[in-house]
C-alpha positions as CSV (number, residue, x, y, z in Angstrom):
1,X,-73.2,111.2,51.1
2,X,-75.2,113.1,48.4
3,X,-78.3,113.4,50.2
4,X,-82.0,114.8,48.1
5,X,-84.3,117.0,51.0
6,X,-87.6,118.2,50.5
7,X,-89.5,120.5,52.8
8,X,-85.8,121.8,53.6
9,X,-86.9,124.8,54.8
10,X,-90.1,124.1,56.6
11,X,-89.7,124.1,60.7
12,X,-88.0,120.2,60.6
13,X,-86.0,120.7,57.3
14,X,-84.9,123.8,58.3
15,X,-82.8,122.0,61.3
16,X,-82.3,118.8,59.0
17,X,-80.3,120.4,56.2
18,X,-77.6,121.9,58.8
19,X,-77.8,118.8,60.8
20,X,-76.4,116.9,57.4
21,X,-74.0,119.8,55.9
22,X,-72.1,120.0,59.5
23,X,-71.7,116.2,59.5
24,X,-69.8,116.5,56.3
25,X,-73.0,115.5,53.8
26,X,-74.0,117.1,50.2
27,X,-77.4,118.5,50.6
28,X,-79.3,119.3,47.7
29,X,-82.6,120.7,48.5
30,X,-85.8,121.3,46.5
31,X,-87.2,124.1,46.3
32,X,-90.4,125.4,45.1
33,X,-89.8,129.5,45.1
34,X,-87.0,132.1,45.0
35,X,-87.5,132.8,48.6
36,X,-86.7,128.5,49.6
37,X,-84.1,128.6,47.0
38,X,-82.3,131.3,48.5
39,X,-82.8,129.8,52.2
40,X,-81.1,126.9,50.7
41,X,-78.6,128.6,49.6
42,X,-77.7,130.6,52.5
43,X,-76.9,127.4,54.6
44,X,-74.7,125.6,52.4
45,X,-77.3,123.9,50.2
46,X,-77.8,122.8,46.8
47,X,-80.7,123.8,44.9
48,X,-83.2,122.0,42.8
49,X,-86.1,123.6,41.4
50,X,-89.5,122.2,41.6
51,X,-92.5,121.0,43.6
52,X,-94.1,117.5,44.6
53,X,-96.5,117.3,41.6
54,X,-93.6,116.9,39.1
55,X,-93.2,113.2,39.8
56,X,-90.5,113.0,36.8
57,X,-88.1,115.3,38.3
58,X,-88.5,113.6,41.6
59,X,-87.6,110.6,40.9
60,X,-84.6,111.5,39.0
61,X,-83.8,113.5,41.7
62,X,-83.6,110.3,43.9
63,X,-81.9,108.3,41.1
64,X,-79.0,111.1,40.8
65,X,-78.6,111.0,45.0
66,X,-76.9,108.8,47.6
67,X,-80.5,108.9,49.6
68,X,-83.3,111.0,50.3
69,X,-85.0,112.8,53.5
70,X,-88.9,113.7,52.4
71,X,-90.6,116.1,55.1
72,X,-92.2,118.0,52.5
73,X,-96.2,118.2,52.4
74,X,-99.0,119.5,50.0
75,X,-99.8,122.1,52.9
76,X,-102.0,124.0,49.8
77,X,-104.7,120.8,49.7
78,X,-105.7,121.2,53.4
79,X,-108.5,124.1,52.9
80,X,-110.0,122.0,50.3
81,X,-109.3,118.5,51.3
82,X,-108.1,118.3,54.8
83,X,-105.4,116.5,56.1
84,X,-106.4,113.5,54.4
85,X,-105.7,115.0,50.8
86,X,-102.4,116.1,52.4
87,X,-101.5,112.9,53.2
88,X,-102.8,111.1,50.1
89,X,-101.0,113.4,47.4
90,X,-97.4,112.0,48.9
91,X,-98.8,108.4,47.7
92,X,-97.6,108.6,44.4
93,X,-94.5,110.2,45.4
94,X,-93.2,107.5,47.6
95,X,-93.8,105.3,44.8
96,X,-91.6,107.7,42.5
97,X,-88.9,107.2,45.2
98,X,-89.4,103.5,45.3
99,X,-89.0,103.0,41.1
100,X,-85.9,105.1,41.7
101,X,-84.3,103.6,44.7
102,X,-85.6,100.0,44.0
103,X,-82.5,97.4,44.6
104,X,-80.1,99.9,45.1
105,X,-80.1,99.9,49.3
106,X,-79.9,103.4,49.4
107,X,-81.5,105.0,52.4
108,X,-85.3,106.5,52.0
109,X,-86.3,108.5,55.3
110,X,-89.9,110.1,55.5
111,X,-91.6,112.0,58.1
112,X,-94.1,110.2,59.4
113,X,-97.0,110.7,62.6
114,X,-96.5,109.8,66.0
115,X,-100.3,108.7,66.0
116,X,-100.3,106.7,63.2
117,X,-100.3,103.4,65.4
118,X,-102.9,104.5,67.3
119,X,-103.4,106.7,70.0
120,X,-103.1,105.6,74.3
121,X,-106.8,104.2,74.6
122,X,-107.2,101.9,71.3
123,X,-103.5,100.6,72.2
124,X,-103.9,100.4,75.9
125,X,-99.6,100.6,76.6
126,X,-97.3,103.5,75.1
127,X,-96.5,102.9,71.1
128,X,-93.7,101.2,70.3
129,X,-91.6,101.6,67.4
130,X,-92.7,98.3,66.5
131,X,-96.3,99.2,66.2
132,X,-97.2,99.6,62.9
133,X,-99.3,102.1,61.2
134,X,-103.2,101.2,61.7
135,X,-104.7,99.3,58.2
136,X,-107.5,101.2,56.4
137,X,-110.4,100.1,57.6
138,X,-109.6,100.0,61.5
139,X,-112.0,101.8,64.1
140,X,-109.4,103.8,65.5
141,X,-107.6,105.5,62.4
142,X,-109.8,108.8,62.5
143,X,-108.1,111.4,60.2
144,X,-105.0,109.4,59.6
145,X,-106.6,106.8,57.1
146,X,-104.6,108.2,54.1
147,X,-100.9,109.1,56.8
148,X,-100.7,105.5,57.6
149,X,-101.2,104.6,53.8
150,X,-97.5,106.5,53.1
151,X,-96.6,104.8,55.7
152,X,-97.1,101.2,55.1
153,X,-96.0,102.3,51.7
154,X,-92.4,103.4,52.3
155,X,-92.1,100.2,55.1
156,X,-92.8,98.5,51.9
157,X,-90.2,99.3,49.9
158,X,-87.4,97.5,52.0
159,X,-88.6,94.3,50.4
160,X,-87.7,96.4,46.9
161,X,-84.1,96.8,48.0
162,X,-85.0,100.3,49.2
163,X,-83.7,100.9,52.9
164,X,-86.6,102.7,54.0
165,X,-87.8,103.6,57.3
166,X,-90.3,106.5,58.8
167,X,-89.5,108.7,61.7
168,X,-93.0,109.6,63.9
169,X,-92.9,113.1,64.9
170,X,-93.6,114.0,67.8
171,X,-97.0,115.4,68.4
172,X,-95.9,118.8,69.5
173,X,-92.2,119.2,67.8
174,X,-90.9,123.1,69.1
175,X,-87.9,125.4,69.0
176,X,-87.2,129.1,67.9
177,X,-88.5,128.6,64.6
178,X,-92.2,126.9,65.4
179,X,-94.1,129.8,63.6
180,X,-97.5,127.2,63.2
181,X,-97.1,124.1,64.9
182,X,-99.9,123.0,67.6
183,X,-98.3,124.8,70.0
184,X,-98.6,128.2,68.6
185,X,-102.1,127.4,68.2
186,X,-102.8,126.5,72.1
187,X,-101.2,130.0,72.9
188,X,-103.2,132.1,70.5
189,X,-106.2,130.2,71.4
190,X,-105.9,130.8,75.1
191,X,-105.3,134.8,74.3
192,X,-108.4,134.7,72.3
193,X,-110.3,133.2,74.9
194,X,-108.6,134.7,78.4
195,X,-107.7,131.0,79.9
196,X,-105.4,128.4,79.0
197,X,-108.3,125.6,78.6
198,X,-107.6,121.6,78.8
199,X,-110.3,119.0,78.6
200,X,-111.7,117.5,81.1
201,X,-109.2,116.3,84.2
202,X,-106.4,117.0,81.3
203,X,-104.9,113.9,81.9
204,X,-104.3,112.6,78.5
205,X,-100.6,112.5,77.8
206,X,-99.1,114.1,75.3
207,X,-95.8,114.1,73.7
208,X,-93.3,116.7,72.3
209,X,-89.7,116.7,70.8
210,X,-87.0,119.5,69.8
211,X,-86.9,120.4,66.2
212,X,-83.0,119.8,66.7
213,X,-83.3,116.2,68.1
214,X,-85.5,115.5,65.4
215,X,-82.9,116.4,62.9
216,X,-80.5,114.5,64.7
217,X,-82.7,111.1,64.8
218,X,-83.3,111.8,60.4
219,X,-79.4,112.1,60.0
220,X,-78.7,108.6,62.2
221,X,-81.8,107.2,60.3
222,X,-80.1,107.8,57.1
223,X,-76.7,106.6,57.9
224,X,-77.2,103.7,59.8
225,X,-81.0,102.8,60.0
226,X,-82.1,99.6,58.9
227,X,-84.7,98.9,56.4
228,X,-88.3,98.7,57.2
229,X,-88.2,100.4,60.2
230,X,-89.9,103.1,62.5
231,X,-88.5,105.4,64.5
232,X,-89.8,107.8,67.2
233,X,-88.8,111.3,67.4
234,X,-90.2,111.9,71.0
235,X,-88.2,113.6,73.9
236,X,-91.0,113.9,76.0
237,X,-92.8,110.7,76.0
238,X,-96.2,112.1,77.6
239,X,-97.0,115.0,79.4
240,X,-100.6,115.6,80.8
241,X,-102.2,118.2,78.9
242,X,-103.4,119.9,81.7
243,X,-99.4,120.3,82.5
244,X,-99.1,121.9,78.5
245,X,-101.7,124.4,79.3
246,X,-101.3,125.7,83.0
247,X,-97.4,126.0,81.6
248,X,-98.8,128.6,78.7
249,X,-101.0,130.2,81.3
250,X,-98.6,130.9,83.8
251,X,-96.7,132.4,80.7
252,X,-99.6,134.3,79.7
253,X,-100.6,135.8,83.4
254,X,-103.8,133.9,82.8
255,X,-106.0,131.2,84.5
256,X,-106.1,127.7,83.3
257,X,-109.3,126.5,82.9
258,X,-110.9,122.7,83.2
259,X,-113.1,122.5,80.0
260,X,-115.9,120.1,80.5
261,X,-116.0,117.4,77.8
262,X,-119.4,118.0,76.9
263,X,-118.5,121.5,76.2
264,X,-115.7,121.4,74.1
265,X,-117.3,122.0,70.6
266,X,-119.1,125.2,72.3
267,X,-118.2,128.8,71.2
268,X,-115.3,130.1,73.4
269,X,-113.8,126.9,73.7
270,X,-111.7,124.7,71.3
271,X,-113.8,124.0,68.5
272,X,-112.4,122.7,65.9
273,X,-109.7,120.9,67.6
274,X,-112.2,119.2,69.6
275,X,-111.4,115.7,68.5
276,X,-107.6,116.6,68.7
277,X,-107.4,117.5,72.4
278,X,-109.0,115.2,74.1
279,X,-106.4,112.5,72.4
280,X,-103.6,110.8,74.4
281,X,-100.4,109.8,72.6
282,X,-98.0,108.2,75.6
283,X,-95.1,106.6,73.4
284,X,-91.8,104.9,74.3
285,X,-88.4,105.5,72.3
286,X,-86.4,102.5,73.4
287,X,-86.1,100.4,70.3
288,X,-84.4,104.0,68.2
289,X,-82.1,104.7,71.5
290,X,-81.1,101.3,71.7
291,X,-81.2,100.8,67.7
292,X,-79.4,104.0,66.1
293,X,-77.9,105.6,69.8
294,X,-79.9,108.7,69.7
295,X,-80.4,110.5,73.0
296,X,-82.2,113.9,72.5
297,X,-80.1,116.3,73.9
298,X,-82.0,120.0,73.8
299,X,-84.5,120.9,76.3
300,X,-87.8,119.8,76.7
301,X,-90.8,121.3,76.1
302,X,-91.8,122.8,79.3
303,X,-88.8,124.4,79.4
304,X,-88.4,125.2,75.8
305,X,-91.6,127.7,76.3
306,X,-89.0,130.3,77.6
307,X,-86.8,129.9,74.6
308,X,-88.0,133.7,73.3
309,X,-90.3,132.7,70.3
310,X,-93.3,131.7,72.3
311,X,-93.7,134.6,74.4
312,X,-91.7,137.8,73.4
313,X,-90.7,140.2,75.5
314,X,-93.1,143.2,74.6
């Protein structure tokens, strides 16, 4: 299959491209700078030229393919606009994809959030892959108003004759190559501040997948997935953050500290991620195990801490 990848060489692409050459796909990737171009390259790749704002050569990119994996973002809105204008910029590129792929049944695979249903206290039960994104408009969306948008977008097309479907991420998705992901950003944060802080009791659950499993799930979701459909891209289904944090303290040689929730927004403590910490995503995988036959096969996150990247050897 002659498969079109964006974001090829961010932390998922960067295992999805490989995943497809070794099981015997074309990749062609796009690529926004010399330096992607050549890391394209180097694995086997194809190389288009180009970025997400040229909506013309997008779409022609999709026509010319067999199907298409998008994991690329706008990452350069998010000082300015957030995570919102993030989001909202890949509007009008699903909509390229769907004039391009529109009757044709090719596949259409985009990265999509494992919160975008909801998270554990406005659904009450784990997500379900048949939970779908939350409308506009509901109480519970917080900063994923425009994500669950795309969303409902690309589950949309599969009534053009596109056979679309989103895989939800993981909230914490790790391996060698995590450089910036959310768990970088708990270790740095509890170097900065000498503890390995959680909120409250730290009993929220929270979820986490292997960059490699994730590749695996896009490559069965493109061969075999059916249309309309979400997937989750989960191999731990929920692990209390208190868990996530005395497991980087330990790491770290330092305490782990219970950070009281009225407290959290102080200097010293988290801030700016606040609002994200104190969230609990539990989430089943049954329907994409027993659906596509993925079982995630690398190690999990707890253990995946000692895989060298995190903490270095000094």
């Amino acid at each position: 299959m002659r498969v079109f990848v964006t974001g090829g060489t961010g932390h998922s692409g960067s295992h999805i491209v490989p995943e497809l050459l070794a099981a015997g796909h074309e990749v062609t990737g796009l690529a926004r700078s010399e330096s992607a171009a050549a890391a394209l390259s180097a694995v086997g790749a194809k190389v288009r030229r180009g970025d997400l704002q040229d909506l013309d050569g997008l779409q022609e990119a999709a026509a010319d393919s067999d199907g298409v994996i998008h994991v690329a973002h706008r990452q350069d809105l998010l000082p300015s606009g957030g995570i919102d204008a993030v989001a909202a910029a890949e509007l009008p590129v699903m909509l390229a994809y769907g004039e391009a792929l529109a009757g044709t049944g090719k596949p259409l695979v985009v990265a999509g959030s494992i919160g975008s249903p909801g998270n554990g206290r406005s659904l009450g039960r784990p997500s379900t892959e048949d939970d779908p994104a939350l409308p506009v408009g509901d109480e519970h969306r917080g900063t994923l108003r425009a994500r669950n948008v795309v969303e409902t977008a690309v589950i949309g097309l599969a009534e053009r004759g596109v056979r679309s479907s989103v895989v939800r991420i993981a909230n914490i998705a790790h391996s060698t190559a995590d450089r910036a992901g959310f768990l970088p950003l708990l270790i740095a944060l509890a170097r900065e501040k000498g503890f390995a802080g959680y909120p409250g009791d730290g009993a929220n659950l929270w979820n986490a997948v292997h960059a490699r499993d994730v590749a695996y799930l896009f490559r069965l979701a493109l061969e075999k997935g059916p249309a309309g459909r979400y997937w989750h891209a989960v191999g731990d289904g929920g692990i209390p953050l208190r868990e996530i944090a005395e497991a980087i303290g330990g790491r770290l040689g330092l305490p782990s500290v219970s950070v009281p929730l009225d407290e959290l927004m102080l200097p010293g403590h988290f801030g700016f991620l606040a609002n994200v910490v104190t969230q609990g995503y539990p989430t089943s995988t049954l329907i994409t195990r027993r659906t596509l036959g993925w079982e995630p096969a690398q190690p999990g996150l707890l253990a995946g801490l000692d895989n060298g990247n995190y903490f270095p050897a000094s």
